[in-house]
C-alpha positions as CSV (number, residue, x, y, z in Angstrom):
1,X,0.0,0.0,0.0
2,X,1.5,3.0,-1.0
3,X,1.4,5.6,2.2
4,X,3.1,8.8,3.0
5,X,3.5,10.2,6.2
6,X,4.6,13.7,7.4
7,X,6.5,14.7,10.9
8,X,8.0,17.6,12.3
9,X,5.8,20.4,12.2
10,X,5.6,22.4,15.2
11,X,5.2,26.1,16.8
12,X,8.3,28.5,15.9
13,X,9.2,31.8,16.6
14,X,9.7,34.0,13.3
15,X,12.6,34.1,12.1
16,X,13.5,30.4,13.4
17,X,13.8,26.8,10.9
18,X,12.1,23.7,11.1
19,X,12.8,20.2,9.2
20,X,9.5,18.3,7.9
21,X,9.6,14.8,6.7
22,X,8.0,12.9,4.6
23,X,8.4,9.2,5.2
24,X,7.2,7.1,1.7
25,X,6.0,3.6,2.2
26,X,4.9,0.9,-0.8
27,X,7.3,2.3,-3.4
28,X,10.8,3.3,-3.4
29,X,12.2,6.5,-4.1
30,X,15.1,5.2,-5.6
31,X,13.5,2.8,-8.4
32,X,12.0,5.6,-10.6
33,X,11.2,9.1,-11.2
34,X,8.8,10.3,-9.0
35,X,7.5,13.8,-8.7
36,X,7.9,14.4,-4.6
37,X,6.3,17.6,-3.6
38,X,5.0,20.2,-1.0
39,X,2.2,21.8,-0.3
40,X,0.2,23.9,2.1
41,X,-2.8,25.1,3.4
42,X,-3.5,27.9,5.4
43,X,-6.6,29.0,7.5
44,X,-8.9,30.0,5.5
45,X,-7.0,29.8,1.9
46,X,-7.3,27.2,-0.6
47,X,-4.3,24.7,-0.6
48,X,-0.8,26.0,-2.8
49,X,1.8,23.8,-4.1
50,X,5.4,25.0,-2.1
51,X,8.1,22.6,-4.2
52,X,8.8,19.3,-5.9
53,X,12.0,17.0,-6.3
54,X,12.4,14.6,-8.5
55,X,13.2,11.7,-6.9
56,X,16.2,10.1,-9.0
57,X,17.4,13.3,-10.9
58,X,17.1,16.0,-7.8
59,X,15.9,18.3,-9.8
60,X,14.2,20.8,-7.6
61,X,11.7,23.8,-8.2
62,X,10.1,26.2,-5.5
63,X,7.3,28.7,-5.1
64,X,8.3,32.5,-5.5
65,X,7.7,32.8,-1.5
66,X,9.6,30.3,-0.8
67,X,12.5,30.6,-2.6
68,X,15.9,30.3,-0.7
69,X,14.6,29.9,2.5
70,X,13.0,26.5,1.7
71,X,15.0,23.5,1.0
72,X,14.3,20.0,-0.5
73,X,16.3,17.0,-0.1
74,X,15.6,13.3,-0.3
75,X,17.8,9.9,1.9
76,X,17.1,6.6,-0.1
77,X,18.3,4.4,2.9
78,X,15.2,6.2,5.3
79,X,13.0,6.2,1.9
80,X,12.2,10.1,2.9
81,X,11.9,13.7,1.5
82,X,12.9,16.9,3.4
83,X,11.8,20.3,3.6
84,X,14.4,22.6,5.4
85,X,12.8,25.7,6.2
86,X,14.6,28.3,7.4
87,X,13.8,32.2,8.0
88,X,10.2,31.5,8.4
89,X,7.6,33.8,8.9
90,X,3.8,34.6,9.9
91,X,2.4,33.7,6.2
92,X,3.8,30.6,6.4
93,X,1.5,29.3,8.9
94,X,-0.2,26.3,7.7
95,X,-0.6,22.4,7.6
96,X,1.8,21.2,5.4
97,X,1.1,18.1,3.0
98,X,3.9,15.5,1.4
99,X,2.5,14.3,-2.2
100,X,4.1,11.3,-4.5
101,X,2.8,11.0,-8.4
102,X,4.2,8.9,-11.1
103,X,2.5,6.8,-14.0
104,X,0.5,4.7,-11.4
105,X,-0.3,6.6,-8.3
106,X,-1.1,10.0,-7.0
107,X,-1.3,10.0,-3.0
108,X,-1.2,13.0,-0.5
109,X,-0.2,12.6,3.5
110,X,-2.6,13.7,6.3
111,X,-0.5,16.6,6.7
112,X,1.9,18.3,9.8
113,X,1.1,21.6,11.3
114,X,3.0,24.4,11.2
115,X,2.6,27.5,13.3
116,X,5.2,30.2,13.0
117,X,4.1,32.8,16.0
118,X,5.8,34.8,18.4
């Protein structure tokens, strides 16, 4: 069964980092190309997509707000994607969700929670 699950989402104080995970189960990360990605929904606002790795050729691509404060990175051994997110702020406040698609599936997390408050 093919499952992902998220971790590491907490309260921060602005300015502060925090390291999500995204821990795949029922396919392997390292057996073909598949499109690994963030996204997030605040209160209130429809969900937006934050970044994607490809999971064999790295290739990575961020939102506009995002960029170079956010970080994706992937471990084959732990089978798991990364978001580093460093200088964070207010608007980033959200629940955060891990997505995998390739030819055969497109599956979402339940999602980590966020809160970047002072």
């Amino acid at each position: 069964q093919v499952q992902l699950v998220e971790s590491g989402g907490s309260k921060v104080q602005p300015g502060g980092s925090l390291k999500l995970s995204c821990a795949a189960s029922g396919f392997s990360l390292s057996s073909s190309n598949i499109a690994m990605s963030w996204h997030r929904q605040a209160p209130g606002k429809e969900r937006e997509w934050v970044a994607t790795i490809s999971s064999i050729i790295g290739s990575t691509n961020y939102a506009d707000s995002v960029l170079g404060r956010f970080t994706l990175s992937r471990d084959y051994d732990k089978n798991t994607v990364y978001l580093q997110m460093n200088t964070l702020e207010p608007d980033d406040t959200a629940k955060y969700y891990c997505r995998a698609v390739d030819r055969v599936f497109d599956v979402w997390g339940q999602g980590t929670l966020v809160t970047v408050s002072s």
